[in-house]
N, C-alpha and C positions, 0 to 999 in steps of 0.2 A: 503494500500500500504506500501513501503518500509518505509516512515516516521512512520506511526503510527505501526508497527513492532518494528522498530529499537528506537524508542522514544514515548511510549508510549503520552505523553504529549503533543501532537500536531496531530491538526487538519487542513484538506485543507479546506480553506473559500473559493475559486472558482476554476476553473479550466479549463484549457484550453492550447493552445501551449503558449512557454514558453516567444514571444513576444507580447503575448497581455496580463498573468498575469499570476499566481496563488500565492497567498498569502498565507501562514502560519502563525496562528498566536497559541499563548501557549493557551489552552483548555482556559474555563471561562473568556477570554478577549474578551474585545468590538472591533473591527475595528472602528478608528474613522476615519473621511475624512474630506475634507473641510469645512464642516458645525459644528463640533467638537469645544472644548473649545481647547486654546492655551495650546499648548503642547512643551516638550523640547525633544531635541533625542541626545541617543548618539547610535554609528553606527560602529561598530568594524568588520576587516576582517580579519579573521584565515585559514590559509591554507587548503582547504578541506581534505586532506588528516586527519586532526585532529577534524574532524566535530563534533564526535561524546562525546570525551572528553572535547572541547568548550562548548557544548553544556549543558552538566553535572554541568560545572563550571558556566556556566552564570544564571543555574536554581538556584544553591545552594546561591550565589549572591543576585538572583532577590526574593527569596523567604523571604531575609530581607524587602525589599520594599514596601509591604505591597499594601494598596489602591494606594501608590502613582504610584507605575507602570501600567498605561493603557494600554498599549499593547506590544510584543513584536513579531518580525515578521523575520523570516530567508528567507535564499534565495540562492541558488548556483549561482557565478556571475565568469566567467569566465576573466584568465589574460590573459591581452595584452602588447603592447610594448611603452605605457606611462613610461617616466621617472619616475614620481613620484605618481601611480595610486595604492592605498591603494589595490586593488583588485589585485594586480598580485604579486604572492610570488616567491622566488627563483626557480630555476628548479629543483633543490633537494626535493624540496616539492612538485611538480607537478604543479607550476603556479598558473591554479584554486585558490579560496575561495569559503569561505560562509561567507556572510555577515548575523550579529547578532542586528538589529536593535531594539533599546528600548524606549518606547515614555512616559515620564512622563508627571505630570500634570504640566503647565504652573508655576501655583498660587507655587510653591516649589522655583521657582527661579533658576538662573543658577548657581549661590556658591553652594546651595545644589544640584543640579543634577550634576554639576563638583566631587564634594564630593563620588555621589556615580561610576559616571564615574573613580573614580580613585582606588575606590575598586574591580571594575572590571577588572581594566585594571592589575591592580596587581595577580587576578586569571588567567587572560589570557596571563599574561606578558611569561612563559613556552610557550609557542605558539607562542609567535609573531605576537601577536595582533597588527593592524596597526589600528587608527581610517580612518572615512569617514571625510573630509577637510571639510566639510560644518556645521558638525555638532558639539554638543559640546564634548571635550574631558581634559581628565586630564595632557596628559603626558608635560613632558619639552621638549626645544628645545634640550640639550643633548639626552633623550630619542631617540625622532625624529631622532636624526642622526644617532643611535646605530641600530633602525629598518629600515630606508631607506640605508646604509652604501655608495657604489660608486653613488647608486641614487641619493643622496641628493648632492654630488659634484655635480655631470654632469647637475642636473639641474640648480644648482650656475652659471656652467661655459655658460650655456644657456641664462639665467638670465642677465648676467654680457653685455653675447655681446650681447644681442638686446633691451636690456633695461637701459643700464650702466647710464641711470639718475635715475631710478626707475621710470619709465613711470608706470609701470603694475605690480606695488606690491605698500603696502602699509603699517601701523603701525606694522598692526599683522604680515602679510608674513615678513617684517626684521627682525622681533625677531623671530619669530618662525622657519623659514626655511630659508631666509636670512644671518642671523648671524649677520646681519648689527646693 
Protein backbone atom coordinates (compact mmCIF):
# COMPACT_ATOMS: atom_id res chain seq x y z
CA UNK A 1 0.00 0.00 0.00
CA UNK A 2 0.65 3.79 0.16
CA UNK A 3 3.18 3.26 3.24
CA UNK A 4 5.33 0.73 2.03
CA UNK A 5 5.59 2.76 -1.52
CA UNK A 6 6.13 5.85 -0.15
CA UNK A 7 8.49 4.47 2.81
CA UNK A 8 9.83 1.71 2.09
CA UNK A 9 10.79 0.91 5.86
CA UNK A 10 7.54 0.18 7.22
CA UNK A 11 5.32 -2.50 7.70
CA UNK A 12 1.37 -2.98 8.70
CA UNK A 13 1.24 -5.22 11.98
CA UNK A 14 -2.62 -5.47 11.61
CA UNK A 15 -5.29 -4.01 10.01
CA UNK A 16 -8.55 -3.19 10.02
CA UNK A 17 -10.88 0.30 10.37
CA UNK A 18 -9.18 2.81 11.73
CA UNK A 19 -11.11 2.79 15.36
CA UNK A 20 -10.21 -0.58 16.26
CA UNK A 21 -6.20 -0.32 15.19
CA UNK A 22 -3.79 -0.62 12.65
CA UNK A 23 -0.35 -0.35 13.84
CA UNK A 24 3.00 0.52 12.07
CA UNK A 25 5.77 -0.21 13.23
CA UNK A 26 9.72 0.21 11.55
CA UNK A 27 10.53 -3.33 9.63
CA UNK A 28 12.73 -5.68 12.24
CA UNK A 29 10.84 -4.34 15.48
CA UNK A 30 9.03 -6.29 18.02
CA UNK A 31 5.52 -4.90 19.18
CA UNK A 32 5.67 -5.01 22.64
CA UNK A 33 2.37 -4.98 24.97
CA UNK A 34 1.55 -5.29 28.26
CA UNK A 35 3.30 -8.23 29.05
CA UNK A 36 6.68 -6.57 27.79
CA UNK A 37 9.72 -5.33 29.95
CA UNK A 38 9.20 -1.55 31.01
CA UNK A 39 9.78 0.73 28.57
CA UNK A 40 10.09 4.68 28.11
CA UNK A 41 8.24 6.68 25.16
CA UNK A 42 8.75 9.64 23.66
CA UNK A 43 5.73 10.79 21.26
CA UNK A 44 6.00 13.67 18.95
CA UNK A 45 3.25 15.27 16.53
CA UNK A 46 4.24 16.99 13.12
CA UNK A 47 1.80 18.39 10.80
CA UNK A 48 0.98 15.69 8.25
CA UNK A 49 1.24 17.78 5.67
CA UNK A 50 5.29 17.14 6.45
CA UNK A 51 4.80 13.25 7.08
CA UNK A 52 7.04 12.25 4.82
CA UNK A 53 10.38 14.57 5.78
CA UNK A 54 9.52 13.78 9.72
CA UNK A 55 9.62 10.75 8.80
CA UNK A 56 13.20 10.78 7.13
CA UNK A 57 14.42 12.61 10.09
CA UNK A 58 13.29 10.40 12.88
CA UNK A 59 15.00 7.26 10.88
CA UNK A 60 18.40 9.19 10.60
CA UNK A 61 17.86 9.87 14.44
CA UNK A 62 16.70 6.48 15.51
CA UNK A 63 19.38 4.71 13.40
CA UNK A 64 21.87 6.11 16.35
CA UNK A 65 19.99 4.13 18.92
CA UNK A 66 20.92 1.01 18.31
CA UNK A 67 19.27 -2.07 20.44
CA UNK A 68 18.04 0.59 22.68
CA UNK A 69 15.08 1.54 20.45
CA UNK A 70 12.30 -1.30 20.74
CA UNK A 71 9.94 -0.02 18.72
CA UNK A 72 8.76 2.77 16.83
CA UNK A 73 5.19 3.17 15.71
CA UNK A 74 3.37 6.02 13.43
CA UNK A 75 -0.04 6.88 13.05
CA UNK A 76 -2.25 9.70 11.29
CA UNK A 77 -4.31 11.35 14.31
CA UNK A 78 -6.56 13.90 13.21
CA UNK A 79 -6.80 17.94 14.85
CA UNK A 80 -9.52 19.02 16.92
CA UNK A 81 -10.50 22.04 18.96
CA UNK A 82 -8.55 21.30 22.40
CA UNK A 83 -6.75 24.30 23.50
CA UNK A 84 -3.71 22.66 24.20
CA UNK A 85 -3.99 19.11 22.06
CA UNK A 86 -0.36 18.35 20.68
CA UNK A 87 -2.34 16.78 17.60
CA UNK A 88 -3.89 19.74 16.11
CA UNK A 89 -1.48 22.04 14.17
CA UNK A 90 -2.30 25.42 12.65
CA UNK A 91 -4.68 25.66 9.69
CA UNK A 92 -1.84 26.67 7.56
CA UNK A 93 -0.63 23.25 7.93
CA UNK A 94 -3.89 21.47 7.51
CA UNK A 95 -4.66 20.62 11.37
CA UNK A 96 -4.18 16.82 10.96
CA UNK A 97 -0.77 15.19 12.32
CA UNK A 98 1.05 12.14 12.55
CA UNK A 99 2.10 11.07 15.48
CA UNK A 100 5.96 9.43 15.65
CA UNK A 101 5.95 7.27 18.69
CA UNK A 102 9.35 5.60 20.03
CA UNK A 103 9.54 3.11 22.87
CA UNK A 104 12.85 2.48 24.58
CA UNK A 105 14.07 0.01 26.84
CA UNK A 106 13.03 0.83 30.42
CA UNK A 107 16.71 -0.24 32.07
CA UNK A 108 18.21 3.25 29.95
CA UNK A 109 16.41 5.55 32.38
CA UNK A 110 14.77 8.78 31.65
CA UNK A 111 18.06 11.37 31.62
CA UNK A 112 19.18 9.07 28.86
CA UNK A 113 15.93 8.64 26.90
CA UNK A 114 15.25 12.71 27.64
CA UNK A 115 18.87 12.98 26.04
CA UNK A 116 17.84 11.22 23.20
CA UNK A 117 14.32 12.98 23.03
CA UNK A 118 16.16 16.18 22.62
CA UNK A 119 18.16 15.12 19.60
CA UNK A 120 15.09 14.42 18.03
CA UNK A 121 13.36 17.17 18.84
CA UNK A 122 16.18 19.31 17.41
CA UNK A 123 15.80 17.28 13.97
CA UNK A 124 12.06 17.95 14.10
CA UNK A 125 12.33 21.28 15.60
CA UNK A 126 11.95 22.74 11.39
CA UNK A 127 8.54 21.04 11.64
CA UNK A 128 7.09 21.88 14.72
CA UNK A 129 7.26 19.10 16.54
CA UNK A 130 4.96 19.21 19.55
CA UNK A 131 5.41 16.24 22.16
CA UNK A 132 2.55 13.96 23.41
CA UNK A 133 1.99 15.50 27.43
CA UNK A 134 2.08 12.13 28.94
CA UNK A 135 5.17 11.09 27.67
CA UNK A 136 8.70 11.83 28.04
CA UNK A 137 10.08 14.82 26.28
CA UNK A 138 13.16 17.29 26.19
CA UNK A 139 11.93 20.70 25.36
CA UNK A 140 11.66 23.83 27.98
CA UNK A 141 8.94 25.73 29.08
CA UNK A 142 10.10 28.80 26.78
CA UNK A 143 10.01 26.04 23.97
CA UNK A 144 6.55 25.06 24.82
CA UNK A 145 5.28 28.57 24.51
CA UNK A 146 7.12 29.24 21.13
CA UNK A 147 5.20 25.99 19.71
CA UNK A 148 1.70 26.37 21.51
CA UNK A 149 1.82 30.51 20.92
CA UNK A 150 -2.00 32.10 21.64
CA UNK A 151 -2.71 28.39 22.90
CA UNK A 152 -0.75 28.33 25.64
CA UNK A 153 -2.26 31.83 26.87
CA UNK A 154 -5.80 30.86 26.52
CA UNK A 155 -5.25 27.81 28.34
CA UNK A 156 -3.48 30.03 31.23
CA UNK A 157 -6.56 32.21 31.16
CA UNK A 158 -8.63 28.90 31.41
CA UNK A 159 -6.44 27.71 34.17
CA UNK A 160 -6.59 30.90 36.06
CA UNK A 161 -10.49 31.06 36.27
CA UNK A 162 -11.55 27.61 37.30
CA UNK A 163 -8.71 26.77 39.08
CA UNK A 164 -7.12 30.01 40.56
CA UNK A 165 -5.83 27.93 43.60
CA UNK A 166 -4.28 25.29 41.42
CA UNK A 167 -6.83 22.72 42.21
CA UNK A 168 -5.88 20.75 38.94
CA UNK A 169 -2.35 21.33 38.18
CA UNK A 170 0.55 20.54 39.93
CA UNK A 171 4.64 20.76 40.27
CA UNK A 172 5.32 19.89 36.61
CA UNK A 173 2.09 21.74 34.88
CA UNK A 174 3.50 25.36 37.00
CA UNK A 175 6.61 25.04 35.57
CA UNK A 176 6.07 23.68 32.53
CA UNK A 177 2.82 25.28 31.16
CA UNK A 178 1.94 27.36 34.13
CA UNK A 179 4.64 29.80 34.28
CA UNK A 180 3.87 29.67 37.86
Amino acid sequence: GFLEAEFGAFDATSEGPWHDKMHIWMRNATPFGPQAAAELQLEHFVPLVHAAEALERTQLVAEQWGTNLLYSEIRAVRGGSQVLSPYTCDEGEGYDTLAICNGFDGALGEDRVRAAAAVLEEALEPLRARPHWAKLFAYSPPQLEELYGTHMSRFRQVARAYGPDGKFSNEWCDRMVLGR
